[in-house]
ZALO-87754 format. One line per 2 residues: number of its first residue (from 0); their letters; for each residue x, y, z of C-alpha. Coordinates in pm, whole numbers. Layout:
% ZALO-87754
NUM = a = X Y Z  ... .
% end
This chain:
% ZALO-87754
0 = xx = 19794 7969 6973  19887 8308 6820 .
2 = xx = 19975 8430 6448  20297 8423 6369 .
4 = xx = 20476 8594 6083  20466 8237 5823 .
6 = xx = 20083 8262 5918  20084 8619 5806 .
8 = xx = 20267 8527 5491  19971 8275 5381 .
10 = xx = 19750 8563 5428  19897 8786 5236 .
12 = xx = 19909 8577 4967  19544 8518 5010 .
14 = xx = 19520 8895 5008  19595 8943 4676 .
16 = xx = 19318 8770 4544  19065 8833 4738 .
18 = xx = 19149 9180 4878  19278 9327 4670 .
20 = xx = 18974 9550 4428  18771 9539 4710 .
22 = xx = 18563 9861 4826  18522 9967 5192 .
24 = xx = 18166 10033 5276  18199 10051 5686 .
26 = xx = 18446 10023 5962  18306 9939 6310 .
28 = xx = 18479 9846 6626  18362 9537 6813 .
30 = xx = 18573 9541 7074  18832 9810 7247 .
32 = xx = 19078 9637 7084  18970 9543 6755 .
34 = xx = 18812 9707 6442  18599 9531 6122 .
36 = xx = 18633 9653 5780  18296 9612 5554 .
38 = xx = 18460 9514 5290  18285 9465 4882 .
40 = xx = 18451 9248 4688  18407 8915 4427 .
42 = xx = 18003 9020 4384  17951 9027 4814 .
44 = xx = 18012 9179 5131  18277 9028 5419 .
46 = xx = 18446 9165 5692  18799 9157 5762 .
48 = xx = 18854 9151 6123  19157 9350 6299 .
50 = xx = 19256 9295 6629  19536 9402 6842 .
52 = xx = 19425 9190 7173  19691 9084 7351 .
54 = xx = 19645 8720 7315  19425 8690 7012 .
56 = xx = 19595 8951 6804  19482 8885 6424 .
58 = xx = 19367 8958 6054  19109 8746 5884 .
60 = xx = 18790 8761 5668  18460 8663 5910 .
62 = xx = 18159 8499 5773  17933 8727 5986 .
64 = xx = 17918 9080 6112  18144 9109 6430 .
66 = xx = 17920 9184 6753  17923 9520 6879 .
68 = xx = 18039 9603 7225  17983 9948 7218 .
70 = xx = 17687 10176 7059  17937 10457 7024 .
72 = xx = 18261 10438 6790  18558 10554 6884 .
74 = xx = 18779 10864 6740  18987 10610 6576 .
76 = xx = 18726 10500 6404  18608 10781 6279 .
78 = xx = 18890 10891 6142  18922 10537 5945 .
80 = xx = 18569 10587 5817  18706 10914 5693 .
82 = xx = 19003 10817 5541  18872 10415 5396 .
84 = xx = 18465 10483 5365  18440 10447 4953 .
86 = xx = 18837 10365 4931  18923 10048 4746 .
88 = xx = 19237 9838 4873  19528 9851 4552 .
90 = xx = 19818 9676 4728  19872 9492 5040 .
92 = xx = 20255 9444 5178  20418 9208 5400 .
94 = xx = 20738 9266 5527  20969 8959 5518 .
96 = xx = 20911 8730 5817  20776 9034 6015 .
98 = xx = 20454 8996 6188  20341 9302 6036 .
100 = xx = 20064 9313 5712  19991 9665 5517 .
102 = xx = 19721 9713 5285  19678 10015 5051 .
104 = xx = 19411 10215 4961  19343 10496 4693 .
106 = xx = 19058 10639 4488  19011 10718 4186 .
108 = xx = 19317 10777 3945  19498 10616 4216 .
110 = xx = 19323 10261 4200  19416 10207 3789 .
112 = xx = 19788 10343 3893  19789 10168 4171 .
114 = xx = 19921 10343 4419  19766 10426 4804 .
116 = xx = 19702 10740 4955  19679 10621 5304 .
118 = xx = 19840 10248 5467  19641 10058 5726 .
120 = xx = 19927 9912 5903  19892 9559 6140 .
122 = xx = 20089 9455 6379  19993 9148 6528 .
124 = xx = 20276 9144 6799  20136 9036 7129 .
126 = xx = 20116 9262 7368  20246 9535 7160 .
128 = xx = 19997 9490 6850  19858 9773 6678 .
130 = xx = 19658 9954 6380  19820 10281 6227 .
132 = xx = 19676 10501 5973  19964 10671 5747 .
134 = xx = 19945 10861 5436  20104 10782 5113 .
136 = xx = 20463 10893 5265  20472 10696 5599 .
138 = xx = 20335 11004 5822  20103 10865 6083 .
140 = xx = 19727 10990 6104  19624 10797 6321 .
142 = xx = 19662 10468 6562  19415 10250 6791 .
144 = xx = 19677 10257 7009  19917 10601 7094 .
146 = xx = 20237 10557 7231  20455 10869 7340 .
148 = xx = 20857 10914 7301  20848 10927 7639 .
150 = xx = 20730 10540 7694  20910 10423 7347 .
152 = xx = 21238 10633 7261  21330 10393 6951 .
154 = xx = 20935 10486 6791  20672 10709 6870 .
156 = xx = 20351 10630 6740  20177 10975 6717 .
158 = xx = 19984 11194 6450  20231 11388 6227 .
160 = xx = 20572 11194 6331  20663 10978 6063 .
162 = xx = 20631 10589 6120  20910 10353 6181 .
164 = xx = 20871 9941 6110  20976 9764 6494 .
166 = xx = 21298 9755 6534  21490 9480 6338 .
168 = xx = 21487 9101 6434  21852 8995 6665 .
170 = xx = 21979 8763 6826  22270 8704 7099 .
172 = xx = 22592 8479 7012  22935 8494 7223 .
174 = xx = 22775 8774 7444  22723 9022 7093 .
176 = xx = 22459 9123 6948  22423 9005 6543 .
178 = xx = 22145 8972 6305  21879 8709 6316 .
180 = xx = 21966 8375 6048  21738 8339 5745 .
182 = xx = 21601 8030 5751  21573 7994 5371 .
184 = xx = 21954 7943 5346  22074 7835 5731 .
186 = xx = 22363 7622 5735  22503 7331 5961 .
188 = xx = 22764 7512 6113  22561 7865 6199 .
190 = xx = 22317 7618 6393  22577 7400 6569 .
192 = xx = 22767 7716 6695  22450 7847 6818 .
194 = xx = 22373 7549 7016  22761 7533 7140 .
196 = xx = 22695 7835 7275  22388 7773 7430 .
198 = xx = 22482 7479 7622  22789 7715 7739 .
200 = xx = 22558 7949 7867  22361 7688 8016 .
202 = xx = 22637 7511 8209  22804 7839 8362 .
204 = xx = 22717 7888 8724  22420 8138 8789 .
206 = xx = 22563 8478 8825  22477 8695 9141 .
208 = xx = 22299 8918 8985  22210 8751 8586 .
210 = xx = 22017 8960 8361  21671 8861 8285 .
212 = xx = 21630 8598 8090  21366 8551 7827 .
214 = xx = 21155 8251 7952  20966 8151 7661 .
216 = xx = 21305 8114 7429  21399 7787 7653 .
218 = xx = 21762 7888 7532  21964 7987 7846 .
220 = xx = 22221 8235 7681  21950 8451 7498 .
222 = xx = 21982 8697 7742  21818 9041 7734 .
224 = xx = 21669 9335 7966  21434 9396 8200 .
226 = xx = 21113 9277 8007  20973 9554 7765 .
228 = xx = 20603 9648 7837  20378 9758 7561 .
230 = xx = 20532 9987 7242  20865 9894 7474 .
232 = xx = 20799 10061 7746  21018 9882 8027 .
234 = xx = 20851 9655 8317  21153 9554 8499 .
236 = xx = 21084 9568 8847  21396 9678 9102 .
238 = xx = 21487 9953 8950  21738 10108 9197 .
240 = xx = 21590 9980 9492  21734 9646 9502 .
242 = xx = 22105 9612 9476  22290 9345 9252 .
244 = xx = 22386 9151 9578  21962 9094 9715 .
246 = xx = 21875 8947 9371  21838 8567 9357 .
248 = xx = 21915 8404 9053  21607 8182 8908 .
250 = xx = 21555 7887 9105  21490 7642 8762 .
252 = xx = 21675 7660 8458  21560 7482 8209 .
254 = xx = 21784 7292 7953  21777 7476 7579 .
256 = xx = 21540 7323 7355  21563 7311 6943 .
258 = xx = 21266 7503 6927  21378 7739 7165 .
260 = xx = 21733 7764 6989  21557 7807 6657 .
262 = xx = 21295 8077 6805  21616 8280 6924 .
264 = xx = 21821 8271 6615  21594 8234 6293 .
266 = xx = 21431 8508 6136  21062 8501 6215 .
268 = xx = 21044 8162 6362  20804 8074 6666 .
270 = xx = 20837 7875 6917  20568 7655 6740 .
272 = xx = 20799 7650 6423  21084 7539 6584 .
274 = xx = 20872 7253 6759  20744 7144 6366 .
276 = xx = 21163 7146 6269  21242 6942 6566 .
278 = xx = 21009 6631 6589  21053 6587 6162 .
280 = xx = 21396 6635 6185  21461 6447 6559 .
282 = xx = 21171 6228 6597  21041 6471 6894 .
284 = xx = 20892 6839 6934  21089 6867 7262 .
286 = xx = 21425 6754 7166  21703 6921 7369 .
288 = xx = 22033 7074 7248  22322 6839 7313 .
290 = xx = 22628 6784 7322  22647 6516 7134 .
292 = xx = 22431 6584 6894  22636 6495 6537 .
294 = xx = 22677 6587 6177  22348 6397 6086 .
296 = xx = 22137 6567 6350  22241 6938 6299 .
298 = xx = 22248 6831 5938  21845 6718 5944 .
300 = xx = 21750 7030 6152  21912 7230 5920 .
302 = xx = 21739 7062 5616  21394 7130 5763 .
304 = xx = 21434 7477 5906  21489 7551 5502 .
306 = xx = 21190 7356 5358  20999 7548 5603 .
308 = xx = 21122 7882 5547  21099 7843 5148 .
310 = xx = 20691 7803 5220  20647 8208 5120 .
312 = xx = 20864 8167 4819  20679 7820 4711 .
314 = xx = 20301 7968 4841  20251 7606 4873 .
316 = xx = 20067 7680 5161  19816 7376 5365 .
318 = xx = 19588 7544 5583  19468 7309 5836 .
320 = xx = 19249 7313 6154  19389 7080 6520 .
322 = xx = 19060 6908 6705  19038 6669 6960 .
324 = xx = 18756 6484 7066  18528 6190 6930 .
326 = xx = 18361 6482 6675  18675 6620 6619 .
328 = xx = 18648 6643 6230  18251 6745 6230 .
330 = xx = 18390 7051 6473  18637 7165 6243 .
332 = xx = 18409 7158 5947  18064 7290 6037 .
334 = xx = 17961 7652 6113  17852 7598 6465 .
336 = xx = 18144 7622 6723  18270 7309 6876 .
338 = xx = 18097 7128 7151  18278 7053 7465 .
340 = xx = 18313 6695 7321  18485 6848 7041 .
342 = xx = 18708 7137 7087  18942 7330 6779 .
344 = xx = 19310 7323 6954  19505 7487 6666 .
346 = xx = 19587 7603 6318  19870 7599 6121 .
348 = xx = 19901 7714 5739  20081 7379 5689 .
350 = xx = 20051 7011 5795  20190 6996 6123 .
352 = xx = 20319 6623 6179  20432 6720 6531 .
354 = xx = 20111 6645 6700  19958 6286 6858 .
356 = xx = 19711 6024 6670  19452 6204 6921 .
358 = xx = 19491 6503 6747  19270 6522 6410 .
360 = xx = 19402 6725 6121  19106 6872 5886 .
362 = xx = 19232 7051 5583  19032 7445 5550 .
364 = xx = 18901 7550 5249  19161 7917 5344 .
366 = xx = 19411 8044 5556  19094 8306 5627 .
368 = xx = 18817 8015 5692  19062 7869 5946 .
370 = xx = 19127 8154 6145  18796 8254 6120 .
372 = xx = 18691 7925 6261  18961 7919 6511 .
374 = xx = 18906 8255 6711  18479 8240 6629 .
376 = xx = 18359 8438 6951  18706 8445 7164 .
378 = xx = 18763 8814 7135  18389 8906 7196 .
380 = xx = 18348 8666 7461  18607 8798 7654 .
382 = xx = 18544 9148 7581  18182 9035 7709 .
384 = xx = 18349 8923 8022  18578 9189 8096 .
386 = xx = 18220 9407 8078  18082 9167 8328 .
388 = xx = 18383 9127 8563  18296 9486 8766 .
390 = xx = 17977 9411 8790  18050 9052 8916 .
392 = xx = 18260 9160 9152  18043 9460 9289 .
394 = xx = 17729 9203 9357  17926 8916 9521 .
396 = xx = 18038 9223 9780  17667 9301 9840 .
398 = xx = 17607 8911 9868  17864 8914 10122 .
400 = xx = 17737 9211 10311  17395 9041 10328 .
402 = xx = 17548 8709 10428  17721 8909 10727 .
404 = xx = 17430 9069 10798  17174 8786 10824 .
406 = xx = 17456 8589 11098  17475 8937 11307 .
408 = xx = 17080 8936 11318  17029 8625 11344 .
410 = xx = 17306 8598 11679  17095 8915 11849 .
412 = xx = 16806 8717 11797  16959 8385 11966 .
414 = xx = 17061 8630 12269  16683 8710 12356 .
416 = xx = 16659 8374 12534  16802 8572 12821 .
418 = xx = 16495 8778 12797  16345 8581 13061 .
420 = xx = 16656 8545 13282  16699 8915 13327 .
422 = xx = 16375 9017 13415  16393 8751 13672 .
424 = xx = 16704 8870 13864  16577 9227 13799 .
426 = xx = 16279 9156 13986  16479 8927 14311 .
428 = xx = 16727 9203 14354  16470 9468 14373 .
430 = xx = 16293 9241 14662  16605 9093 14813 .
432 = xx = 16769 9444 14792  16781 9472 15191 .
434 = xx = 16968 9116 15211  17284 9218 14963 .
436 = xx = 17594 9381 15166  17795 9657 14986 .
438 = xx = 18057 9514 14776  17885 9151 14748 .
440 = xx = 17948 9023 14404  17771 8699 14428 .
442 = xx = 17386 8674 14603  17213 8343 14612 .
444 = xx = 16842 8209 14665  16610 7995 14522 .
446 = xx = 16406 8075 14336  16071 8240 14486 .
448 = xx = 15880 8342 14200  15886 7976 14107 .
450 = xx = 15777 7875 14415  15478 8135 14373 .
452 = xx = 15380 8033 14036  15317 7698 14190 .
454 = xx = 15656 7531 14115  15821 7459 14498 .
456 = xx = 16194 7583 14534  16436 7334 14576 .
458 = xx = 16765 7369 14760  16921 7156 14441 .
460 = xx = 16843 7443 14205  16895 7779 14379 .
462 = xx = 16922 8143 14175  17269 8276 14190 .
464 = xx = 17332 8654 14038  17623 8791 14010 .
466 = xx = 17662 9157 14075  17885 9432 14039 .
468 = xx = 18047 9492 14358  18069 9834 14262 .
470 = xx = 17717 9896 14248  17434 9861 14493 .
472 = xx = 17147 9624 14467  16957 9881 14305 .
474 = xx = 17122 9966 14062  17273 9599 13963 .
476 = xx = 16851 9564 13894  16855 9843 13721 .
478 = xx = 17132 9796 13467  16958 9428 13389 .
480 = xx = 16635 9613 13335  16792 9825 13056 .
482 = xx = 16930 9545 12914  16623 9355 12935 .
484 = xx = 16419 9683 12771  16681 9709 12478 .
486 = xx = 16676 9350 12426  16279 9326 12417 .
488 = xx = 16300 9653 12165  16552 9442 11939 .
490 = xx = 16269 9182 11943  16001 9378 11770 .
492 = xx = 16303 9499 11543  16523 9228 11407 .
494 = xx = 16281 9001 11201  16164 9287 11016 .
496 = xx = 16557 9347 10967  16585 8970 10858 .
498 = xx = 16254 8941 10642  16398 9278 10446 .
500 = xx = 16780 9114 10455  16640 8756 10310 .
502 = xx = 16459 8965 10017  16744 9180 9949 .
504 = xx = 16959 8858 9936  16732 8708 9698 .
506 = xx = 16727 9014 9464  17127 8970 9479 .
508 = xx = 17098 8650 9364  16830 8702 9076 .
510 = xx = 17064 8985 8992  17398 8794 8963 .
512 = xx = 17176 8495 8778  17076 8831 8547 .
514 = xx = 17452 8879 8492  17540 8524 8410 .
516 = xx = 17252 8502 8160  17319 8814 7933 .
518 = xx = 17492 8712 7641  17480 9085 7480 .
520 = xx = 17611 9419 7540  17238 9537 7578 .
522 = xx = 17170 9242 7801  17520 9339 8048 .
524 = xx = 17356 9711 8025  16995 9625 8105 .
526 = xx = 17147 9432 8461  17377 9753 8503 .
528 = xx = 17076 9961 8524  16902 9750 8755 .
530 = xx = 17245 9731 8981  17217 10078 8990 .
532 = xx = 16830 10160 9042  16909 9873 9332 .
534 = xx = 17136 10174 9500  17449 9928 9460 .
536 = xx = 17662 10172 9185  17695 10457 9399 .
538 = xx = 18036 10601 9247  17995 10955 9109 .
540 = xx = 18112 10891 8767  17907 10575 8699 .
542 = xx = 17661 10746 8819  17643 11036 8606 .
544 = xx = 17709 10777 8313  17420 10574 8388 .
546 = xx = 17191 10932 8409  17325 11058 8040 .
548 = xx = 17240 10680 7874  16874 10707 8069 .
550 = xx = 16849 11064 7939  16985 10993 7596 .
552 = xx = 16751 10750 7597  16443 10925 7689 .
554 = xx = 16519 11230 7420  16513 11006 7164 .
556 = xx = 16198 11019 6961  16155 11374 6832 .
558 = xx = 15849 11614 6845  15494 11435 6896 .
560 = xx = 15603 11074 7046  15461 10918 6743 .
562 = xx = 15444 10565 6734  15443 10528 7096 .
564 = xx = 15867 10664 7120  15916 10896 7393 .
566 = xx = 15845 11279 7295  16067 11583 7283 .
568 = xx = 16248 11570 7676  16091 11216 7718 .
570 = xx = 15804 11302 7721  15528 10999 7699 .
572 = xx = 15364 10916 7349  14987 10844 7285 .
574 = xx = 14823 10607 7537  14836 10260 7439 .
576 = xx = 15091 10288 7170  15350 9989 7141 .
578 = xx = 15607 10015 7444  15952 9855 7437 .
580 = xx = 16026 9642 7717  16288 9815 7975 .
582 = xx = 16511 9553 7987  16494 9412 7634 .
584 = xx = 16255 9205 7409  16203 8810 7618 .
586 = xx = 16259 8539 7425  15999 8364 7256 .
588 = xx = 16037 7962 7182  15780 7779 6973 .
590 = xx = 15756 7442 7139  15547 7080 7139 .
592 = xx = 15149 7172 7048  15183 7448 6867 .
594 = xx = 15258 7651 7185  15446 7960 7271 .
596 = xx = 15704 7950 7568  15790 8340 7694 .
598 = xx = 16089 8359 7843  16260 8593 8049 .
600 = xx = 16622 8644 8106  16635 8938 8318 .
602 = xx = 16437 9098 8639  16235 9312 8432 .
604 = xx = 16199 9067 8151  16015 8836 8378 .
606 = xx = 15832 9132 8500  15688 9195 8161 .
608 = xx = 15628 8810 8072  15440 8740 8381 .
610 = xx = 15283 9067 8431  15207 9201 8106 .
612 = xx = 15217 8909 7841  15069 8627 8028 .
614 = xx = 14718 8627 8100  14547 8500 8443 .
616 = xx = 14517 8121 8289  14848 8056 8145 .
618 = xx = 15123 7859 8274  15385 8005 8439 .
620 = xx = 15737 7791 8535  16036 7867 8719 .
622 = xx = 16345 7676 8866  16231 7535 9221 .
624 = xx = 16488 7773 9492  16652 7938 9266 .
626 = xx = 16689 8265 9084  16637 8228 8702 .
628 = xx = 16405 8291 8422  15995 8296 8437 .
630 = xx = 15900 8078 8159  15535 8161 8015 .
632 = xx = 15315 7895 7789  15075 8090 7622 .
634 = xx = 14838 7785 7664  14517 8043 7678 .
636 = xx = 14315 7798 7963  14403 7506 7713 .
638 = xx = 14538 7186 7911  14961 7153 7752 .
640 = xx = 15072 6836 7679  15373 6667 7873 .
642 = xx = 15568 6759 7581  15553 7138 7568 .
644 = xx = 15542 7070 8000  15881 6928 7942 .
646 = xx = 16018 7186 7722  15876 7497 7879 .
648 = xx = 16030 7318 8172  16398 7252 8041 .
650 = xx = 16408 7675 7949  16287 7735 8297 .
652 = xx = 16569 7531 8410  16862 7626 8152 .
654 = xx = 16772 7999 8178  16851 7968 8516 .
656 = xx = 17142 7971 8822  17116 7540 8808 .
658 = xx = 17228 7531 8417  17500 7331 8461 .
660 = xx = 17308 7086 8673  17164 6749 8485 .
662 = xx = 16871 6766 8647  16630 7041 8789 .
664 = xx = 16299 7051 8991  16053 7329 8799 .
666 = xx = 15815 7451 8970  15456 7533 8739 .
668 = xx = 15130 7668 8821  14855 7897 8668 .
670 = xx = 14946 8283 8640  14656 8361 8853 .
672 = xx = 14855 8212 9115  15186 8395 9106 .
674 = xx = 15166 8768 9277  15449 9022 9374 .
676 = xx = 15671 8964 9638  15620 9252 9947 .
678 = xx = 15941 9468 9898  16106 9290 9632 .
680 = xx = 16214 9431 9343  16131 9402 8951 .
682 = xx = 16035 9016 8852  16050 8874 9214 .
684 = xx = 15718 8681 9303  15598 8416 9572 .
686 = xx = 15348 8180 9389  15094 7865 9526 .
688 = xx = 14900 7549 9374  15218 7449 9253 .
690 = xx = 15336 7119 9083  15680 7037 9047 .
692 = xx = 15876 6825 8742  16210 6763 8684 .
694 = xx = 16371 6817 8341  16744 6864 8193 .
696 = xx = 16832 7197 8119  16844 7289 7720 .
698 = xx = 16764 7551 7531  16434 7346 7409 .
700 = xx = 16215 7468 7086  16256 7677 6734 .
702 = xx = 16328 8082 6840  16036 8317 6660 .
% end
C-alpha cells in the first residue's frame, strides 16, 4: 500500500502542530533512498523520516533513530546539514490533492515573520519520488535525486534552474485531453459521461497498433504513451524498430472498474479511493462500469466521491491500522512488529468499510504512529537485502563451482578401477607380442597370469583386448601403460583435491550461513571481508574498496595506540591492551543458572568465542551438520543444568542454517575437545566426546 495525496493531506494537518517550531539538530541518511531529520520539538527529540523508494515512498515521524546503512553521508546530505542544521521549520505546504508536502525553514528574524529561506520539497510519487532543496524563491540547491533536461524536457531538477511542481493532474474524455474533476463538487452527469465513454472505448475492436494503455487505471479508454520512466524519462520499448503492423494488441482487456474510472478522472484519487467510493456506494470494491447502471447508482457514487474529497476541508481525519490474523489487534497496537500470526495489511487516514470481517480495524493514536507502524523496518530491510543480494549471488557461484568440482573428482576417481585392467593387457601384449598380426584389432587368450597366480584359465572366461590396428603390439602396450601411469599419478592426487574441495565447500557454506545471519550493515561488511580474504571478490574496484576501508581502518587511532587502538599507520598498541573483535562484538545471552551463553554469528566471531573467550572446561555447542553459530556456556568446569543445556542449545540451533526447522540435533562437548580444522578457514573446527540434544530454535535468554 502506498501514500496517496488524501494520506498526505492528514499529515499535513498533523504538521502544523507538531512540526511546525521544531529545531533541526541532524539529518542522516539511512538508506540510498531516504534521509531522517533530527528533529526538537514539544520538550523531545523525533525523527521525521523521508523516503523516495520506489515502493515505500513516505513522510512520517519514527519512534526510534532510523538504522544506518552507510558510515559515510552523502553530498546531499551535507548540503541539508548545511542549509537545516539549527533551522527551525515555520510553514509546511501541501498542494491540493498533489502528492507533494513542503516544509519551510528560516532562522532568526525569519522564524517570528514567518517566512523560509530554503523549502524541503517531497514528492512521494512512486517511482519518480524525490527530495529538493530550494531557496526562498523556488531556485533548486539541491536534490537526492538529479534529473537532466535531457531525460525530462517538461522539468529539470538541477542546482540553479528554478523548480517546477509535476506537471498538472489530466485526464482523457472523447479522445481530448481536459482537466482532472474535483471530487469535492463532482456531479452525476460528469461521472456518467465518463463511464459512457469508457465502456465505448472498451467495446471498440483492438486497434492494430493501440497505444499503450495504462494497466493499473482498469479503464480501457485512458489511453496514454509509451510508459514514462523516472523524472519522465520514456521506457517504451520499439522505438522504430518495430513497425505498427508487428505489434499485437494485449491479449486481456479487462472490463473498466469504478475505481479505475474514478482513479482516471478525479483529482488525486487512488485506485484504493475509488475502491472505498465503490463498495459504500455499490455494495462492492470491484463493481464494474455498466451500462445499465441508473440515476440511483451514478447518483450514490457521486454522493460518496464528495464526502470523501471534503475530508481535507473537514480534517475529520480517522487514522486506522488493517491486520489480519488471530492477534490482529495486539499487532497493530504494541511496539514490537507483527508476528507471522499477525501481520499489519494497511492504513488508511479514514475508516475503510471496504474490507472483510477477517480484516481487523484498530484506530492509531496519528496519521504519524500509523505509518510509522506500518513501514517499521521495510525500507531498511530491503536496503539490507539489496546489500546482501551481490554477495548472495557471488557465493552460491563458488558453491556451484565446488559442487562441479567434487562430481569431476570424484568420476576420475571411479575410473581407477581400470587400474588393474590396464596393467594387465599391458603386460599380455608385451608377452603375446609375437602372436598379434599387423592390422589385428581384436587378440584373445585367457588369461595366463591368472593361471600363474594359482587361479586355472578357463576357456569360459578368456582376455580379449582390443587394439589399434594402426599400431603394433608394442606400442598398443605402450599407450595402456601411459594411461595406466597417469591414472596411478591421479591416484596419489585426487583425494587431496577432494579433502581440500569438501573444506572449501564447507567454508562456502559457513560463509553464506554468515550472510543470512547479519542483521547489520557492520555484520553484511564483516562477511564481505571474509568473502574477500577467501580470494572470492577478485574485481579491481571492490578490491581497492575493500583495501581503503582496511586501511581507513587501521589509521585510525592517532599517535601512541593508546588504549590498545591501532597507532599512527596501524601500527599495534601496548601488548595486552583491550582488542576489538575483527568481525564484531558476539552476542552474549544470560540464560537458566545464572550462566552466560557466547554466541557467535560470524566465522571470526566463533573464532574469538571458542578460541579466545572460552576456556579449556566450558561448554561449547553447535548445530549437528551444519554451518552456524558456536555457542559458549561460560560454565567455568561447573556441571549446567538441562535448562541453560536447552537454551544454550536453542541459540546454537536458531543462529544457525536449520532456523526455520522445528527441531534441531546440537551437538555439545567440553572446549578442550574442539581444535582447528587442517586448512579451514576462520571459526571452522572438527570436535570429539560429543553428546547430542535436540531443541527448537529461539533466540533463548535476556541480551547483556
Amino acid at each position: 500500500m502506498q501514500i496517496d495525496a488524501l494520506t498526505l493531506a492528514a499529515l499535513a494537518d498533523e504538521f502544523q502542530t507538531t512540526l511546525v517550531g521544531a529545531r533541526i539538530d541532524d539529518v542522516i541518511q539511512p538508506t540510498p533512498q531516504a534521509v531522517a531529520l533530527q528533529c526538537w520539538g514539544g520538550g523531545r527529540n523525533r525523527w521525521l523520516m523521508v523516503s523516495t523508494h520506489p515502493q515505500l515512498a513516505r513522510i512520517h515521524f519514527t519512534a526510534e533513530k532510523p538504522r544506518k546503512l552507510a558510515a559515510e553521508p552523502p553530498a546531499f546530505v551535507m548540503l541539508l546539514r548545511k542549509y537545516l542544521e539549527g533551522a527551525r521549520v515555520v510553514a509546511v505546504r501541501h498542494p491540493r490533492w498533489e502528492r507533494v508536502i513542503e516544509i519551510g525553514f528560516g532562522r532568526g528574524a525569519e522564524i517570528t515573520a514567518g517566512t523560509a529561506s530554503v523549502w524541503l520539497i517531497v514528492e512521494a510519487m512512486g517511482r519518480n519520488s524525490n527530495i529538493t532543496l530550494t531557496d526562498g524563491d523556488a531556485v533548486i540547491l539541491g536534490a537526492l535525486r538529479l534529473v537532466s533536461a535531457e531525460v525530462n524536457a517538461y522539468r529539470a531538477i538541477l542546482p540553479h534552474v528554478p523548480y517546477r511542481y509535476p506537471p498538472p493532474q489530466a485526464r482523457t474524455l472523447h479522445g481530448a485531453t481536459l482537466p482532472r474533476l474535483d471530487g469535492a463538487d463532482v456531479t452525476v452527469s460528469a461521472l456518467r459521461e465518463a463511464g459512457q465513454d469508457a465502456l465505448a472505448t472498451y467495446d471498440m475492436p483492438p486497434l492494430a497498433a493501440p497505444t499503450a494503455t495504462a494497466p493499473d487505471d482498469g479503464v480501457a479508454n485512458i489511453t496514454a504513451p509509451a510508459t514514462t520512466g523516472a523524472q519522465g524519462k520514456s521506457t517504451g520499448k520499439g522505438g522504430g524498430k518495430q513497425s505498427a503492423q508487428k505489434r499485437k494488441p494485449s491479449a486481456r482487456r479487462e472490463a473498466p472498474t469504478i475505481a479505475g474510472l474514478l482513479a482516471a478522472q478525479v483529482l488525486g484519487f487512488s485506485r484504493e479511493l475509488g475502491s472505498e467510493v465503490a463498495f459504500r456506494a455499490l455494495g462492492t470494491p470491484d463493481a464494474v462500469v455498466r451500462a445499465d447502471l441508473g440515476e440511483a447508482q451514478w447518483g450514490a457514487v457521486a454522493r460518496e466521491t464528495r464526502a470523501l474529497a471534503a475530508l481535507p476541508d473537514a480534517h475529520a481525519w480517522e487514522p486506522t491500522l488493517l491486520t489480519r490474523g488471530p492477534d490482529a489487534t495486539r499487532a497493530a497496537t504494541e511496539d514490537a512488529a507483527p508476528g507471522p500470526e499477525a501481520s499489519l495489511i494497511g492504513f488508511s487516514v479514514y475508516r475503510p468499510q471496504r474490507f472483510p470481517p477477517e480484516i481487523t480495524l484498530t484506530t492509531a493514536p496519528s496519521v504519524n504512529e500509523a505509518l510509522d507502524r506500518y513501514f517499521r523496518g521495510a525500507e531498511w530491510q530491503s536496503a539490507l537485502e539489496g546489500a546482501k543480494g551481490g554477495l548472495r549471488r557471488l557465493l552460491q557461484t563458488q558453491r556451484d563451482r565446488c559442487q562441479r568440482k567434487a562430481e569431476a573428482l570424484h568420476g576420475e576417481l571411479s575410473a581407477l578401477d581400470e587400474l588393474s585392467r590396464l596393467r594387465l593387457e599391458a603386460d599380455t601384449l608385451l608377452t603375446y607380442q609375437t602372436e598379434i598380426a599387423p592390422g589385428q584389432r581384436v587378440f584373445t587368450i585367457a588369461d595366463p597370469f591368472g593361471a600363474d597366480a594359482g587361479e586355472p584359465a578357463t576357456d569360459d572366461q578368456p582376455l580379449t583386448i582390443t587394439l589399434d590396428p594402426q599400431l603394433t603390439a608394442v606400442e598398443n602396450a605402450n599407450r595402456r601403460y601411459t594411461r595406466y601411469h597417469k591414472l596411478q599419478r591421479a591416484g596419489e592426487q585426487i583425494p587431496p583435491q577432494i579433502e581440500a574441495n569438501t573444506v572449501e565447500l564447507a567454508r562456502i557454506e559457513q560463509l553464506q550461513t554468515d550472510l543470512a545471519l547479519a542483521e547489520t550493515p557492520a555484520e553484511v561488511t564483516h562477511v564481505r571481508a571474509e568473502v574477500a580474504e577467501a580470494g572470492y571478490i577478485r574485481s579491481g574496484l571492490e578490491a581497492r574498496r575493500l583495501a581503503k576501508e582496511q586501511r581507513g581502518k587501521k589509521g585510525k587511532g592517532g599517535k601512541g595506540g593508546k588504549g590498545g587502538k591501532p597507532g599512527k599507520g596501524g601500527k599495534p598498541g601496548k601488548p595486552g591492551a583491550a582488542r576489538a573483535p575483527e568481525g564484531g562484538a558476539p552476542l552474549r545471552r544470560r540464560i537458566a543458572g545464572g550462566f552466560v551463553a557466547l554466541v557467535g554469528k560470524n566465522s571470526r566471531q566463533n573464532e574469538e568465542v571458542t578460541f579466545r573467550e572460552a576456556a579449556p572446561n566450558d561448554l561449547w555447542l553447535h548445530a549437528r551438520g551444519a554451518p552456524g553459530a558456536h555457542v559458549i556456556i561460560k560454565s567455568g568446569g561447573r556441571p549446567a543444568p538441562e535448562e541453560a543445556l536447552q537454551a544454550a542449545a536453542s541459540l546454537a540451533a536458531y543462529y544457525s542454517q536449520l532456523r526455520a526447522s522445528g527441531s534441531v540435533a546440537v551437538d555439545y562437548t567440553e572446549r578442550r575437545y574442539v581444535r582447528h580444522m587442517q586448512g579451514g578457514g576462520p571459526g571452522m573446527v572438527i570436535y570429539e566426546r560429543e553428546r547430542t540434544l535436540h531443541a527448537p530454535p529461539t533466540d533463548a535468554g535476556d541480551a547483556e
